[in-house]
mmCIF entry with sequence, helices, sheets and N, C-alpha, C, O atoms, coordinates in Angstrom:
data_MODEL
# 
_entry.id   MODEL 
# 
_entity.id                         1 
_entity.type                       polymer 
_entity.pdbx_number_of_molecules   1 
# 
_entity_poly.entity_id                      1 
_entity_poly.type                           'polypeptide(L)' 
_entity_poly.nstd_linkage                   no 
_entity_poly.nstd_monomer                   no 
_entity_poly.pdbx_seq_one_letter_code       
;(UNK)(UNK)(UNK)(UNK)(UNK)(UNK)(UNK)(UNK)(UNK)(UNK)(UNK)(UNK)(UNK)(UNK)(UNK)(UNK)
(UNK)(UNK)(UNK)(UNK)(UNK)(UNK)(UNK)(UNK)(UNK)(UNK)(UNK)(UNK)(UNK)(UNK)(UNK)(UNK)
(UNK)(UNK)(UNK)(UNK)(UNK)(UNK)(UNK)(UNK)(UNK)(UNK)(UNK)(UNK)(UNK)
;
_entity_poly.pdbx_seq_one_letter_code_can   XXXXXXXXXXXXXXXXXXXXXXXXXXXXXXXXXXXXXXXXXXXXX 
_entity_poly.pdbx_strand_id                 A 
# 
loop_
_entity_poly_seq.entity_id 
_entity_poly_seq.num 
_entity_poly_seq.mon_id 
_entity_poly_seq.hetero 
1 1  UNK n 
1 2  UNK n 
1 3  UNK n 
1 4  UNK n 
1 5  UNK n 
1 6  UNK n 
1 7  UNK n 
1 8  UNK n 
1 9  UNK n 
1 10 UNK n 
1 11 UNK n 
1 12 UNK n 
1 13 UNK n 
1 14 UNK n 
1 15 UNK n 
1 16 UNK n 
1 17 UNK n 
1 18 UNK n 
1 19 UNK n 
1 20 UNK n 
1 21 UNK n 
1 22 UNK n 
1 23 UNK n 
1 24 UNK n 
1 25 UNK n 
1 26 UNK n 
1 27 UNK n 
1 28 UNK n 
1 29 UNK n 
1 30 UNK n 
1 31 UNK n 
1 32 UNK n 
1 33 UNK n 
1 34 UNK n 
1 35 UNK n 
1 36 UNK n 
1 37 UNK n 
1 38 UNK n 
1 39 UNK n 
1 40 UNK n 
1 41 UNK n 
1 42 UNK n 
1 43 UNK n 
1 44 UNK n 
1 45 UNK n 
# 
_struct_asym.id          A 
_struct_asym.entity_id   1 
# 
_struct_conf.conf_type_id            HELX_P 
_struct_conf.id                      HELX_P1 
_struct_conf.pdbx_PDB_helix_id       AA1 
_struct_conf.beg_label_comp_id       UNK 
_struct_conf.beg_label_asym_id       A 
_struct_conf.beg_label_seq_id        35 
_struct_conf.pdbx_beg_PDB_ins_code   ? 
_struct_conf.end_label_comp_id       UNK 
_struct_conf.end_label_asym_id       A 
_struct_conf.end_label_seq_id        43 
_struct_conf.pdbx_end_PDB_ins_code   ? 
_struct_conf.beg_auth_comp_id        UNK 
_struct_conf.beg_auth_asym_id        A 
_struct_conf.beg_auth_seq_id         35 
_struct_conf.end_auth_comp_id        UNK 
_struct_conf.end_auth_asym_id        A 
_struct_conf.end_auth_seq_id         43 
_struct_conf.pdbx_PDB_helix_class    1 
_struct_conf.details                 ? 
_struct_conf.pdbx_PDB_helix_length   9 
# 
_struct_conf_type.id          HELX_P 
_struct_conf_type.criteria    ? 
_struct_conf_type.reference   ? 
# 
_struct_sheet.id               AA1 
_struct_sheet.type             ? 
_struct_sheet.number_strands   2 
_struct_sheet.details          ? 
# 
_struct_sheet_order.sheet_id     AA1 
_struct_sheet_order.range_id_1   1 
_struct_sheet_order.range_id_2   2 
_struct_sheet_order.offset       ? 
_struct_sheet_order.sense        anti-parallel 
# 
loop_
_struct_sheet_range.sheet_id 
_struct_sheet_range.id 
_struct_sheet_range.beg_label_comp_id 
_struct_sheet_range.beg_label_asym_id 
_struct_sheet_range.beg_label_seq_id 
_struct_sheet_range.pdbx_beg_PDB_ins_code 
_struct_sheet_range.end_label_comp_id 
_struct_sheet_range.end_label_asym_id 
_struct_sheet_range.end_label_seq_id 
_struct_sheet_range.pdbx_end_PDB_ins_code 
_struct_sheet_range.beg_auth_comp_id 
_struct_sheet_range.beg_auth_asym_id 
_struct_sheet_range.beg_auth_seq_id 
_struct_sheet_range.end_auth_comp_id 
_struct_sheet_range.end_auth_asym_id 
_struct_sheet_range.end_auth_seq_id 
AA1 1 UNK A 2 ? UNK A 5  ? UNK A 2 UNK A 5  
AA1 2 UNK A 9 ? UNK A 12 ? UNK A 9 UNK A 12 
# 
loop_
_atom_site.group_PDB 
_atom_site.id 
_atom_site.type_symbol 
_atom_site.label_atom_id 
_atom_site.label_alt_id 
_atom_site.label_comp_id 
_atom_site.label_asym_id 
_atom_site.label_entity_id 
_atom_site.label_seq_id 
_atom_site.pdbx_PDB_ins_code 
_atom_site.Cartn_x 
_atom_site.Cartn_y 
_atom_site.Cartn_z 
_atom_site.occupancy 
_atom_site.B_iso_or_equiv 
_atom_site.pdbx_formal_charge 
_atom_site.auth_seq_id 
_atom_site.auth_comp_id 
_atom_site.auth_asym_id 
_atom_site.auth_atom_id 
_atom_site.pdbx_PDB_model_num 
ATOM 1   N N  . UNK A 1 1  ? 97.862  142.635 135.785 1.00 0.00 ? 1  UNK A N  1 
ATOM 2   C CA . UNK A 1 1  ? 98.920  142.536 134.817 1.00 0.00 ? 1  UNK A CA 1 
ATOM 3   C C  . UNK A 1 1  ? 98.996  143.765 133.916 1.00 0.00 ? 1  UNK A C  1 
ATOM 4   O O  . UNK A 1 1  ? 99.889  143.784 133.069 1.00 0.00 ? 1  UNK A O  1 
ATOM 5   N N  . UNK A 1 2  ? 98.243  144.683 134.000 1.00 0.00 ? 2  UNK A N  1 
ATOM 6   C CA . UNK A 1 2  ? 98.111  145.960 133.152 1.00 0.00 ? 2  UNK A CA 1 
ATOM 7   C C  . UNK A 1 2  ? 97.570  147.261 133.504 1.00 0.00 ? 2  UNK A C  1 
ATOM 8   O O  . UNK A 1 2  ? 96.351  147.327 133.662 1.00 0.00 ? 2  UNK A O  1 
ATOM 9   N N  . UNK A 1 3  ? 98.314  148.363 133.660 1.00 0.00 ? 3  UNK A N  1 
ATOM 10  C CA . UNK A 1 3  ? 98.352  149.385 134.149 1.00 0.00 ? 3  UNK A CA 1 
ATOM 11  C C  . UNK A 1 3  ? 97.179  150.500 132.802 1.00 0.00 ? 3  UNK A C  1 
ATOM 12  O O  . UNK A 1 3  ? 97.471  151.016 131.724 1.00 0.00 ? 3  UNK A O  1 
ATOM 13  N N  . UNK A 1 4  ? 96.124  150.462 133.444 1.00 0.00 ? 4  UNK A N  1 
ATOM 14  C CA . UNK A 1 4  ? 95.170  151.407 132.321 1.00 0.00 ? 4  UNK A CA 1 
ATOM 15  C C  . UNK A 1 4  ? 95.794  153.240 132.202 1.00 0.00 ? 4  UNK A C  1 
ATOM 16  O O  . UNK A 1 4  ? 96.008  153.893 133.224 1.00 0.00 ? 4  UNK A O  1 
ATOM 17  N N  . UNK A 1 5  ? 95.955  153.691 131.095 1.00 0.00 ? 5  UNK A N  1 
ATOM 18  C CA . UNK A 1 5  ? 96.683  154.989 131.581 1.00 0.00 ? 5  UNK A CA 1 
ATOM 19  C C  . UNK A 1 5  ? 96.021  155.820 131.137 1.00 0.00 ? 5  UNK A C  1 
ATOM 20  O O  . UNK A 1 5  ? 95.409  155.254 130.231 1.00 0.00 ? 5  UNK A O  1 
ATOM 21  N N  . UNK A 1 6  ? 95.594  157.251 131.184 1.00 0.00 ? 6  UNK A N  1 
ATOM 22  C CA . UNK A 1 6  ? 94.790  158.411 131.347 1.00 0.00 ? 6  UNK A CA 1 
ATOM 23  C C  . UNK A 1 6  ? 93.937  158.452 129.732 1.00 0.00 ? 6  UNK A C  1 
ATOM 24  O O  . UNK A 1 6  ? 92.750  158.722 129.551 1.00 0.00 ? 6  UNK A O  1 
ATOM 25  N N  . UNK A 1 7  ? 94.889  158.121 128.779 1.00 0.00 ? 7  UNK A N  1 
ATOM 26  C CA . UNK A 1 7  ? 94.464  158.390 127.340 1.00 0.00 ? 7  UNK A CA 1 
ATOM 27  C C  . UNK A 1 7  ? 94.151  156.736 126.968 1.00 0.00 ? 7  UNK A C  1 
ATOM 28  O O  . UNK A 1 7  ? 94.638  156.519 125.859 1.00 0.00 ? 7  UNK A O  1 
ATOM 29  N N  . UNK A 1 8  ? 93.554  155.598 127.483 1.00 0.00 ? 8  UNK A N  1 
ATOM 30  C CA . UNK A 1 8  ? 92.826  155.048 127.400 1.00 0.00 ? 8  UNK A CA 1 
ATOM 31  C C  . UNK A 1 8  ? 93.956  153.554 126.911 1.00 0.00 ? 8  UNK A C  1 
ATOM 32  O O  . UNK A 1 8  ? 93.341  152.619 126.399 1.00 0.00 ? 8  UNK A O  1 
ATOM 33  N N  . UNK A 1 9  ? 94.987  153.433 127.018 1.00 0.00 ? 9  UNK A N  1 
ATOM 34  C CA . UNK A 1 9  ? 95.811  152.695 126.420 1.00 0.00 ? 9  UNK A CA 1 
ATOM 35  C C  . UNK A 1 9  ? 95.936  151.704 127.476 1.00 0.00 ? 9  UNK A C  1 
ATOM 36  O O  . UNK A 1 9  ? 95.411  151.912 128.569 1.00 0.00 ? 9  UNK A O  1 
ATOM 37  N N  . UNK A 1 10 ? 96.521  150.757 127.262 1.00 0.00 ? 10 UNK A N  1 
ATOM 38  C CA . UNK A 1 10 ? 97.665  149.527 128.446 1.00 0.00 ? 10 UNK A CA 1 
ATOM 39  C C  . UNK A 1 10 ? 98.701  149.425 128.265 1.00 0.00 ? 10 UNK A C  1 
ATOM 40  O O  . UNK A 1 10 ? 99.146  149.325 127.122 1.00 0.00 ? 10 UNK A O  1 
ATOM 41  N N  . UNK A 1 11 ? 99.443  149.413 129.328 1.00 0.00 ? 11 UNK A N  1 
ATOM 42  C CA . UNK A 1 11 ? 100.639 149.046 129.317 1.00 0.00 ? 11 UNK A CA 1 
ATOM 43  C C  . UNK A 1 11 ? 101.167 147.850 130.271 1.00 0.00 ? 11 UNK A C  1 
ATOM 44  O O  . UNK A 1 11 ? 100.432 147.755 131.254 1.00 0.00 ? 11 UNK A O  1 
ATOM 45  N N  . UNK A 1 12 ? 102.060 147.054 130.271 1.00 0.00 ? 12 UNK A N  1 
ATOM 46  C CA . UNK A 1 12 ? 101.842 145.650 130.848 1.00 0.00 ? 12 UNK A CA 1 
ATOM 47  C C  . UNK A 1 12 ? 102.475 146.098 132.130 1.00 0.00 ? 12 UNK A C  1 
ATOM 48  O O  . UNK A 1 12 ? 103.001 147.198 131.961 1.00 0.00 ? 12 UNK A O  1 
ATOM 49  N N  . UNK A 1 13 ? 102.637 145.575 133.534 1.00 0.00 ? 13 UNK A N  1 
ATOM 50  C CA . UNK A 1 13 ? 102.831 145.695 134.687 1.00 0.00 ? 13 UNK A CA 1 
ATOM 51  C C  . UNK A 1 13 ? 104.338 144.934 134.911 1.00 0.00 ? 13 UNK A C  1 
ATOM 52  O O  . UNK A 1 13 ? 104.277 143.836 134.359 1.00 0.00 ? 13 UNK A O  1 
ATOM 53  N N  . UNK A 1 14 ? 105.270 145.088 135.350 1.00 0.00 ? 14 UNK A N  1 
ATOM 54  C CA . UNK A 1 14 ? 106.498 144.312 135.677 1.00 0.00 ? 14 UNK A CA 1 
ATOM 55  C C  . UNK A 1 14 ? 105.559 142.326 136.524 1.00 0.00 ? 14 UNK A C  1 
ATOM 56  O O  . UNK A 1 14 ? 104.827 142.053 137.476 1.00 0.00 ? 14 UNK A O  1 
ATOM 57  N N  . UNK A 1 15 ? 106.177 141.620 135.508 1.00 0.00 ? 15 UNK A N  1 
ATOM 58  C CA . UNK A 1 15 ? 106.295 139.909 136.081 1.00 0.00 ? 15 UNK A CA 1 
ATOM 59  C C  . UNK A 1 15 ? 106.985 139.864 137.171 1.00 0.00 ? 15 UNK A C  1 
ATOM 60  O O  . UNK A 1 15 ? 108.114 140.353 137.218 1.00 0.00 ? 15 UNK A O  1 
ATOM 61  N N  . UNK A 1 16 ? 106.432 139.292 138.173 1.00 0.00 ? 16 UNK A N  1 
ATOM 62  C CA . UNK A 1 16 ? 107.704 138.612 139.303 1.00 0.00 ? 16 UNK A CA 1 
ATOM 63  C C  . UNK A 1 16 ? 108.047 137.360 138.560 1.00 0.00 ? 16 UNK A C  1 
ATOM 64  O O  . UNK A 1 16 ? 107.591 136.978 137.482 1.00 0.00 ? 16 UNK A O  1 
ATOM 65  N N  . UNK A 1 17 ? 108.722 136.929 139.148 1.00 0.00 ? 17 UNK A N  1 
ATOM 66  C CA . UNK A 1 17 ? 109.402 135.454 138.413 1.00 0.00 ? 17 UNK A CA 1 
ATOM 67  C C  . UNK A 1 17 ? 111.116 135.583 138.061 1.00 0.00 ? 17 UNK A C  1 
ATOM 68  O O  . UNK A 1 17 ? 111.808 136.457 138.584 1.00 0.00 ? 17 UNK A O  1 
ATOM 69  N N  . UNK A 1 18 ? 111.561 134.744 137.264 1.00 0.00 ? 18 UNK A N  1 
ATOM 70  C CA . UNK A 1 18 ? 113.353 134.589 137.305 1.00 0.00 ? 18 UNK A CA 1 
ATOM 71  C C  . UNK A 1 18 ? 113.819 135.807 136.770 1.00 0.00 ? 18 UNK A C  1 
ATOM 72  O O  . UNK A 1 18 ? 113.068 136.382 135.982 1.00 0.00 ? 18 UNK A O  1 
ATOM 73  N N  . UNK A 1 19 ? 114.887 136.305 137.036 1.00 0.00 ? 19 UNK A N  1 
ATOM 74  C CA . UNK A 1 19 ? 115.872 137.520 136.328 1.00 0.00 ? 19 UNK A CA 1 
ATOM 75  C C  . UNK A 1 19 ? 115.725 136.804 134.940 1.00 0.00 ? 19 UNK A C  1 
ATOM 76  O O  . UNK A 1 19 ? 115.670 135.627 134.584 1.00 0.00 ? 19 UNK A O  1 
ATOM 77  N N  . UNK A 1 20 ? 115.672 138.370 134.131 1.00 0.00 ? 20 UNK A N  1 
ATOM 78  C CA . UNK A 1 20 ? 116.295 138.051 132.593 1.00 0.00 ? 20 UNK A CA 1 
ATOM 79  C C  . UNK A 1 20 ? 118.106 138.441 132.809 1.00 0.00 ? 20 UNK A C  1 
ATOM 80  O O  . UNK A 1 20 ? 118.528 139.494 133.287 1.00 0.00 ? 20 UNK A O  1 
ATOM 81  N N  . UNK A 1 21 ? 118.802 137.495 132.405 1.00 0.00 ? 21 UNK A N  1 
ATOM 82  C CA . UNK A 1 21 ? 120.343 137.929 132.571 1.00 0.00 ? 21 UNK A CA 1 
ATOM 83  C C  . UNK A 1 21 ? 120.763 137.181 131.063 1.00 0.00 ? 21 UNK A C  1 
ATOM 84  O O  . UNK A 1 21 ? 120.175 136.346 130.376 1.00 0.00 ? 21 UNK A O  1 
ATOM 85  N N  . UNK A 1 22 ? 121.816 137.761 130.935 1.00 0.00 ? 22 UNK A N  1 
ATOM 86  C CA . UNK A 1 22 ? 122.707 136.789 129.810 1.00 0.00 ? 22 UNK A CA 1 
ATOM 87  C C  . UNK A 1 22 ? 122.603 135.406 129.947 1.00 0.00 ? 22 UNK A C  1 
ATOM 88  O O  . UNK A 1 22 ? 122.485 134.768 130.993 1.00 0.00 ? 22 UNK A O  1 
ATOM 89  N N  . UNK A 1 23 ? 122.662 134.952 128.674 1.00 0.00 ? 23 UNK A N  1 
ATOM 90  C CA . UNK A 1 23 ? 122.654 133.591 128.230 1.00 0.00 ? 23 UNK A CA 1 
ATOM 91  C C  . UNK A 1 23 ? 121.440 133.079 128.207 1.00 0.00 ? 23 UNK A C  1 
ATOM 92  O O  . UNK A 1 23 ? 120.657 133.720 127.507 1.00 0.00 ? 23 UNK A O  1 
ATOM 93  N N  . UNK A 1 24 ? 120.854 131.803 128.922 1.00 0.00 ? 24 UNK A N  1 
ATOM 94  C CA . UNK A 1 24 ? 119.645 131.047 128.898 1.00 0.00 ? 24 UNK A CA 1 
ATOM 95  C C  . UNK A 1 24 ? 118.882 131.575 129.826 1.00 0.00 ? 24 UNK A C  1 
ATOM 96  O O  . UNK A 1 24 ? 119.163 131.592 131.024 1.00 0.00 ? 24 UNK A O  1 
ATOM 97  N N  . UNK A 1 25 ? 117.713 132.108 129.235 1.00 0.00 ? 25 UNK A N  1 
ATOM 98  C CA . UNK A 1 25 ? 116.674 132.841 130.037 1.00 0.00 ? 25 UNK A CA 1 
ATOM 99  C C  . UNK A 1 25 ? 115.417 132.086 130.542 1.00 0.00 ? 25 UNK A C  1 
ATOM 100 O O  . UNK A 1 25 ? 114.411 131.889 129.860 1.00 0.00 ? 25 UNK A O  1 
ATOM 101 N N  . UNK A 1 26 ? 115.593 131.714 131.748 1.00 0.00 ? 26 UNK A N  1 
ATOM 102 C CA . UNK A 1 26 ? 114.245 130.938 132.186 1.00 0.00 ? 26 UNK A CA 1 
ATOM 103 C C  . UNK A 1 26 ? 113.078 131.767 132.086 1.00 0.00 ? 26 UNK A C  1 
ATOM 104 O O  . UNK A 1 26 ? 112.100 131.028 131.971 1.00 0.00 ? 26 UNK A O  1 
ATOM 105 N N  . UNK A 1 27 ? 112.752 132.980 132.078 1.00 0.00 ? 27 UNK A N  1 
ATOM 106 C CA . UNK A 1 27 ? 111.828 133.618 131.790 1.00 0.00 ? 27 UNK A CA 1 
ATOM 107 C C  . UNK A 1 27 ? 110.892 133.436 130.663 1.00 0.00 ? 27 UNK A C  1 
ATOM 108 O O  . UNK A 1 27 ? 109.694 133.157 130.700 1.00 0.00 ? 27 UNK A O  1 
ATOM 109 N N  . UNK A 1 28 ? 111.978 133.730 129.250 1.00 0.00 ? 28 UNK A N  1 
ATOM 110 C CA . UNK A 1 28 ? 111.194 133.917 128.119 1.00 0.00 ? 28 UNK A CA 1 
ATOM 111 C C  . UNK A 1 28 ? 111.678 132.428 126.876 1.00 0.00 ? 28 UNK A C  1 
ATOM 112 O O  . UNK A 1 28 ? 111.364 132.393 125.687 1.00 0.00 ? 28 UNK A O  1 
ATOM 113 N N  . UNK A 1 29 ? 112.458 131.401 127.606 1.00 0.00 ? 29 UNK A N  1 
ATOM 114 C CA . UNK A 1 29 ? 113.227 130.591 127.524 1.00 0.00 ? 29 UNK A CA 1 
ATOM 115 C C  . UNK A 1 29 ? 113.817 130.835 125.930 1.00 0.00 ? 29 UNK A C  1 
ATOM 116 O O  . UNK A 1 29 ? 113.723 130.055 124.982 1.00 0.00 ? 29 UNK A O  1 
ATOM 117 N N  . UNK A 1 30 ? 114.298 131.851 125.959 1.00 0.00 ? 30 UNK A N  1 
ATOM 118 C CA . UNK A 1 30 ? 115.512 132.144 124.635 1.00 0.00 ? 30 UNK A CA 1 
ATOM 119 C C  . UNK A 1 30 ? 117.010 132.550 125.236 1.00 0.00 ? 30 UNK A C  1 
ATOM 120 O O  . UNK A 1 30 ? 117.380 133.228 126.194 1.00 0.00 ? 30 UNK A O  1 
ATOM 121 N N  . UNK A 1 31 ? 117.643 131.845 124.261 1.00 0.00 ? 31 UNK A N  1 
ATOM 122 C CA . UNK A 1 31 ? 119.123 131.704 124.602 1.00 0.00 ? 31 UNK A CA 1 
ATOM 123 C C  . UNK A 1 31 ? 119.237 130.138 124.595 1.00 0.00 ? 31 UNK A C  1 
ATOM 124 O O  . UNK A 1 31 ? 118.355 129.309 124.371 1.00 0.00 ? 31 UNK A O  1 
ATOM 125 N N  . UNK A 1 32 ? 120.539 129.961 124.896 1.00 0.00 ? 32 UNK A N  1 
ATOM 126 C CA . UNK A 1 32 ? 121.048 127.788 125.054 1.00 0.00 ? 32 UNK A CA 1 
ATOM 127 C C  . UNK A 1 32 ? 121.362 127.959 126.468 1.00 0.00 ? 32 UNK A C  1 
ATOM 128 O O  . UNK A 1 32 ? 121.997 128.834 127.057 1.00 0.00 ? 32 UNK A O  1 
ATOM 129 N N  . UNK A 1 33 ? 120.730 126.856 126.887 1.00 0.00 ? 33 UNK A N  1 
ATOM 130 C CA . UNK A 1 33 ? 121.014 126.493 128.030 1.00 0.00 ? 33 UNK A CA 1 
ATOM 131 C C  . UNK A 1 33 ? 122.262 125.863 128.199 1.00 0.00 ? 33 UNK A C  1 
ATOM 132 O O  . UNK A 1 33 ? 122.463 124.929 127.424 1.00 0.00 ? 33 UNK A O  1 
ATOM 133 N N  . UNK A 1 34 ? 123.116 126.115 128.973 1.00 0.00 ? 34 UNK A N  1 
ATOM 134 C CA . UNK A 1 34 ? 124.554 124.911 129.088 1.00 0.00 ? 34 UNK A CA 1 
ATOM 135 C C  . UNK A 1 34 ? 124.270 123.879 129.619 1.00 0.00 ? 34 UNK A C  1 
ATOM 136 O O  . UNK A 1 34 ? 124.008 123.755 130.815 1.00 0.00 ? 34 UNK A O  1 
ATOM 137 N N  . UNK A 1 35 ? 124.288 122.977 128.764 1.00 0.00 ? 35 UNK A N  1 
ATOM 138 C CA . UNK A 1 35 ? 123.725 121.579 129.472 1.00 0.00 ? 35 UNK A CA 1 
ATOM 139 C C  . UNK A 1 35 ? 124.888 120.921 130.169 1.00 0.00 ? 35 UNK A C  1 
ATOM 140 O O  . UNK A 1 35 ? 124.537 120.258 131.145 1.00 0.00 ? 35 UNK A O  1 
ATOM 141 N N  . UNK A 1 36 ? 126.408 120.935 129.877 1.00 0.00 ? 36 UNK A N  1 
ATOM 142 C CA . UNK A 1 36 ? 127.145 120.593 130.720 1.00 0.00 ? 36 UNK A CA 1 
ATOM 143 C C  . UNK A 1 36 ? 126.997 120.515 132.372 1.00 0.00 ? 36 UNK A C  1 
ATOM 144 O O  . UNK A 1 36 ? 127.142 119.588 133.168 1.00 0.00 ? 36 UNK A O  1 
ATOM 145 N N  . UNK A 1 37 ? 126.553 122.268 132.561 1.00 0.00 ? 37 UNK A N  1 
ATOM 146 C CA . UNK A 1 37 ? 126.361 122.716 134.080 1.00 0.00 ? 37 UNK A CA 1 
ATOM 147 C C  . UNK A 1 37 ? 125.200 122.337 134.481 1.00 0.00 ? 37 UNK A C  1 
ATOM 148 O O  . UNK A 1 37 ? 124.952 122.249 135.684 1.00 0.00 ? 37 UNK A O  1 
ATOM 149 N N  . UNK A 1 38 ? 124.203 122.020 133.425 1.00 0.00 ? 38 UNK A N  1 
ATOM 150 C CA . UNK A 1 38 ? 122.887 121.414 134.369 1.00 0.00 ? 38 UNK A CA 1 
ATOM 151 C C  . UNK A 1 38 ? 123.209 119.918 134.785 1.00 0.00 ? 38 UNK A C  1 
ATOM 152 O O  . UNK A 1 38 ? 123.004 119.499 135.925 1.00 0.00 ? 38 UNK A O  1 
ATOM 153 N N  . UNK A 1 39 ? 123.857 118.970 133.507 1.00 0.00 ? 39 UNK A N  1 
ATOM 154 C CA . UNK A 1 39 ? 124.036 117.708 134.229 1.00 0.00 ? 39 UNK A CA 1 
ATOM 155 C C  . UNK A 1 39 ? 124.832 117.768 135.352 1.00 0.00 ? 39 UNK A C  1 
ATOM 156 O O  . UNK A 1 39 ? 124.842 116.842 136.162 1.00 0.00 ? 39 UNK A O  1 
ATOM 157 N N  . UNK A 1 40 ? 125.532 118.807 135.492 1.00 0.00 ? 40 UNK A N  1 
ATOM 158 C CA . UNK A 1 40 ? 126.813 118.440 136.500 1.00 0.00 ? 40 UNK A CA 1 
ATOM 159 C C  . UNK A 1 40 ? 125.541 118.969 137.878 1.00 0.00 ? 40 UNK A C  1 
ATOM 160 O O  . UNK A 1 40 ? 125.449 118.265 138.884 1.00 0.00 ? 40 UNK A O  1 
ATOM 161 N N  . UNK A 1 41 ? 124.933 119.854 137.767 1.00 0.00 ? 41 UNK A N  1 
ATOM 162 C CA . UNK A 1 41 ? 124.256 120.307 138.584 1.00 0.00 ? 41 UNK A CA 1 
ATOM 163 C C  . UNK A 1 41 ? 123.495 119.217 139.029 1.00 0.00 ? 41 UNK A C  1 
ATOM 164 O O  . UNK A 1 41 ? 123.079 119.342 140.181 1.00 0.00 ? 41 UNK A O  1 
ATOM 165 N N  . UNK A 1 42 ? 123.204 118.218 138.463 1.00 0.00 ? 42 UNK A N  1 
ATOM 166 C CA . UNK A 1 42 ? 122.267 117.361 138.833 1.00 0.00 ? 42 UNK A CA 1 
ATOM 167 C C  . UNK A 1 42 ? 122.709 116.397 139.352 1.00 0.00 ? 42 UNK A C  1 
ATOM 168 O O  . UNK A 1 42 ? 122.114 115.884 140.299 1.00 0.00 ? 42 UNK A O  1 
ATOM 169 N N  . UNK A 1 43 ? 124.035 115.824 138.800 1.00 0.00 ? 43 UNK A N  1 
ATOM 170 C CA . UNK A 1 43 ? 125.106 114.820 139.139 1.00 0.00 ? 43 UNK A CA 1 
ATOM 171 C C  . UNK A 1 43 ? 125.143 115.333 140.998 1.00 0.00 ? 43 UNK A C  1 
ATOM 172 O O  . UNK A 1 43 ? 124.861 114.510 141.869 1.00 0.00 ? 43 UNK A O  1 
ATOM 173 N N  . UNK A 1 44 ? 125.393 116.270 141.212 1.00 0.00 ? 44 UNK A N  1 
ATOM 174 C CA . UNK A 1 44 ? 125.855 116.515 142.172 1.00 0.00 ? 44 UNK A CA 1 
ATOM 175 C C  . UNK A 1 44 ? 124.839 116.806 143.611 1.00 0.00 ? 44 UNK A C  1 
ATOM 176 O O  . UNK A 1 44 ? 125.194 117.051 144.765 1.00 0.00 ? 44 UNK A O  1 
ATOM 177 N N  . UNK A 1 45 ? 123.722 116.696 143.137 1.00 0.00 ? 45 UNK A N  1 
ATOM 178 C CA . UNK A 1 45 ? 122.461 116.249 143.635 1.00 0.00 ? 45 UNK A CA 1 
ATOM 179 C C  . UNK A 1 45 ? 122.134 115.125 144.427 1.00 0.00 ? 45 UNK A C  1 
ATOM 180 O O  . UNK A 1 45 ? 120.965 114.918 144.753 1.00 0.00 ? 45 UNK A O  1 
# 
């Protein structure tokens, strides 16, 4: 998870896991989720 670099520091390594995109971020879970489209998402399940 962390890249050691020449002058003794860290720096963090890229996460695999969900895109950060606009709106509700499953990643860092900030933003609102639209709950409309999840029930409908689920409705339709």
């Amino acid at each position: 998870m962390w890249d050691y670099l020449p002058d003794g520091s860290v720096a963090p390594d890229a996460v695999p896991g969900w895109p950060t995109l606009s709106g509700y971020d499953m990643t860092t879970g900030w933003g609102t989720p639209n709950a409309a489209a999840y029930i409908h998402g689920l409705a339709g399940h």
